[in-house]
Every structure is written in C-alpha cells, then in structure tokens.
C-alpha positions as CSV (number, residue, x, y, z in Angstrom):
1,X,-75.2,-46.5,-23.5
2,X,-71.7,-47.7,-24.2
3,X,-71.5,-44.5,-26.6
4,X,-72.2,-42.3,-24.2
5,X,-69.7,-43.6,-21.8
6,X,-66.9,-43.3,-24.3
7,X,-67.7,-40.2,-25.3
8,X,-67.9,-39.3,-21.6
9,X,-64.5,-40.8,-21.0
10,X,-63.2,-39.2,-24.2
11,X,-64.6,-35.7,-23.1
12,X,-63.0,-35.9,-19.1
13,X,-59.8,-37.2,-20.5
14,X,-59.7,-33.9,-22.7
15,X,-60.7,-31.8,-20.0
16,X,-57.5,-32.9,-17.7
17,X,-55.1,-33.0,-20.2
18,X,-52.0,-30.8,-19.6
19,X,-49.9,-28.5,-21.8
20,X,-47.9,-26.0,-21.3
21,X,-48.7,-22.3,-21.0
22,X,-48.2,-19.8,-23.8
23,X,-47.9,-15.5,-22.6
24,X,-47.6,-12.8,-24.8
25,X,-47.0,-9.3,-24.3
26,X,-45.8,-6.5,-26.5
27,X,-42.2,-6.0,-25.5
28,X,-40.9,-2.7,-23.8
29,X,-38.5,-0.4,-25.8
30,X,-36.5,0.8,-23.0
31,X,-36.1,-2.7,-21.5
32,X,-33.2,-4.2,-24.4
33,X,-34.9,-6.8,-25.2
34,X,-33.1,-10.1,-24.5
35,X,-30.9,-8.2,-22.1
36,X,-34.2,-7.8,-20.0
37,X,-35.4,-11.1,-19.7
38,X,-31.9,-12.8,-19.5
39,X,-31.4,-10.9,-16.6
40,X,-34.7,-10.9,-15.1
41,X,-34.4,-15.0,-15.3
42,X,-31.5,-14.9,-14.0
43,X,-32.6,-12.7,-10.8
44,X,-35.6,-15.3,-10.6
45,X,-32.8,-18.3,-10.2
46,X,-33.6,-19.7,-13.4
47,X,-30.3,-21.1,-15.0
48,X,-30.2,-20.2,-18.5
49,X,-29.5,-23.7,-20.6
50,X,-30.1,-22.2,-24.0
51,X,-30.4,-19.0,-26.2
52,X,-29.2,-17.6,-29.6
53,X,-29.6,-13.9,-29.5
54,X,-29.9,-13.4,-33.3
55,X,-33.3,-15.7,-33.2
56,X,-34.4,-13.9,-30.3
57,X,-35.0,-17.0,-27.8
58,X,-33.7,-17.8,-24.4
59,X,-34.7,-21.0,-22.5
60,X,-34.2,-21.0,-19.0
61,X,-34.8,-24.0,-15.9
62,X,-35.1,-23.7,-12.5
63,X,-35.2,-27.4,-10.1
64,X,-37.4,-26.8,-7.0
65,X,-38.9,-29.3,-4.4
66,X,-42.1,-30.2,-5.6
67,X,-44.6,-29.2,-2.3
68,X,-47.2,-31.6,-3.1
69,X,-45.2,-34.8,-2.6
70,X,-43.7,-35.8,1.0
71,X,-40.9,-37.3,-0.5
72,X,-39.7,-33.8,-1.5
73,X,-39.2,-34.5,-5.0
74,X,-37.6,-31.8,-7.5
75,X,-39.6,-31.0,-10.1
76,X,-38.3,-28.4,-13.2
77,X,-39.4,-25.1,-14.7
78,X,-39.0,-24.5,-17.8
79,X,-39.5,-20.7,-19.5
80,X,-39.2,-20.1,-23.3
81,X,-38.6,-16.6,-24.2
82,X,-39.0,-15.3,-27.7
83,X,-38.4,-11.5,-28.7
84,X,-40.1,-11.6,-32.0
85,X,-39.2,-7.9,-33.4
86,X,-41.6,-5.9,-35.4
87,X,-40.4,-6.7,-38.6
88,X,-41.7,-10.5,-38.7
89,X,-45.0,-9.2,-37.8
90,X,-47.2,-8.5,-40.2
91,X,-50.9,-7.4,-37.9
92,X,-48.3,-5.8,-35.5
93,X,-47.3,-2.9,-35.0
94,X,-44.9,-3.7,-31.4
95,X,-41.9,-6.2,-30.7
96,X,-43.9,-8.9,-28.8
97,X,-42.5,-11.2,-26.0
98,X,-43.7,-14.7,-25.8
99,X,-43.4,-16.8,-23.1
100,X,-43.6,-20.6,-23.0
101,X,-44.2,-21.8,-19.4
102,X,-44.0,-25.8,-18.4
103,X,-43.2,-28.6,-16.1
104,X,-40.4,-30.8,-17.6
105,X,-41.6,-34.0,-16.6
106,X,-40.3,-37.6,-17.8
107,X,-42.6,-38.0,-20.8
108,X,-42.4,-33.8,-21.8
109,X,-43.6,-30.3,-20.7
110,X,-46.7,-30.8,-18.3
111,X,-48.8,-27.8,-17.8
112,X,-46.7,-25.3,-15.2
113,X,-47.6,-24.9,-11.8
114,X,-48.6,-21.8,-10.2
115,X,-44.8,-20.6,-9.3
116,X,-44.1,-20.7,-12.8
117,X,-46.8,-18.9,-14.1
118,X,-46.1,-16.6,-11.0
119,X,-42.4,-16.1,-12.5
120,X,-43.7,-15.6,-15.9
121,X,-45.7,-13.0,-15.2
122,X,-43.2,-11.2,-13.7
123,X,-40.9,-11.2,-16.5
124,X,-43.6,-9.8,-18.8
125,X,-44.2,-7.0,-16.2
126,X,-40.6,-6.3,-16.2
127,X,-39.5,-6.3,-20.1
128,X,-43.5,-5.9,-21.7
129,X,-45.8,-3.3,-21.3
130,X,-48.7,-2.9,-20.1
C-alpha cells in the first residue's frame, strides 16, 4: 500500500511539473530572418536583452503584472529565438525558427503562461510559414 502511494505521489508530481515551451516553424524566405523576429519582439514590447546574429539567436523579456495575484506582482517573459538555417539541417530541407517560451521565475524558467504562448505564436505567423 505504501508503494502505491509513492508511486501515486511520484506520478502527480510528474504530471504538474512545469517547463518551458518549445515552437517550431520553418522560417519564411521573404521575412529576413532575424530582422523579422527582432522587430516583431520588439512591436510585441519585449526588450531584447541578448542576441548574436551570426548564431542565429535573440532572447527577448517582457515584465507584466501577473493577473492571478492581488498584490499585482510582475512576473517575466522570456522568448528564445533561433534561426537555424538550412545548412545545419540534415532531414531539412527549410530554415526553421524555434521558439523557447517561459516564465523566469526565482528558481528558472516555469512553463509560460497563456500571453506568452499567445506572443509566440504570433511571431511564428509573422516570420514562419504556414
């Protein structure tokens, strides 16, 4: 009986665990790339904190009162962008565009609300294809 309660435990403990988010999309020619989702972040009020163009990443944050809490507590977005071109692909034919989507909290990236996500999704529809 005591098994089965920790493998009970074990299994719900799993089951609410939180990670971040991982998109993927293949990329749009016509959309430059980086230029795209620099300036799609950018028009989303994420401020860019980090990027190196010849790796092909951006990471972006945005602070926003957190809904859920009456104290009004900011939380922070986080978006990871990779352009990951073609050539480093071996299965694919397209550019791809990966985003990472998370909650920074105090002990690392949480699993990213529904805003996020939201903004995310966005981005892919703007520089990716459908």
């Amino acid at each position: 009986m005591k098994r089965l309660a920790l493998l009970i435990a074990v299994t719900v403990s799993m089951a609410c665990a939180v990670h971040p988010l991982i998109m993927t999309r293949p990329a749009s020619v016509q959309a430059d790339g980086l230029d795209c989702v620099r300036a799609t972040l950018q028009r989303l009020g994420y401020m860019i904190t980090a990027g190196d163009r010849s790796l092909g990443f951006v990471r972006a944050e945005r602070m926003r009162t957190r809904e859920d809490f009456p104290t009004g507590r900011l939380i922070t977005d986080a978006l990871v962008v990779n352009y990951i071109s073609a050539g480093t692909v071996d299965d694919n034919p397209d550019d791809l565009i990966q985003v990472r989507v998370a909650q920074v909290g105090e002990h690392g990236d949480l699993a990213p609300k529904r805003e996020a996500i939201a903004d995310a999704e966005h981005l892919l529809d703007r520089c990716g294809k459908l």
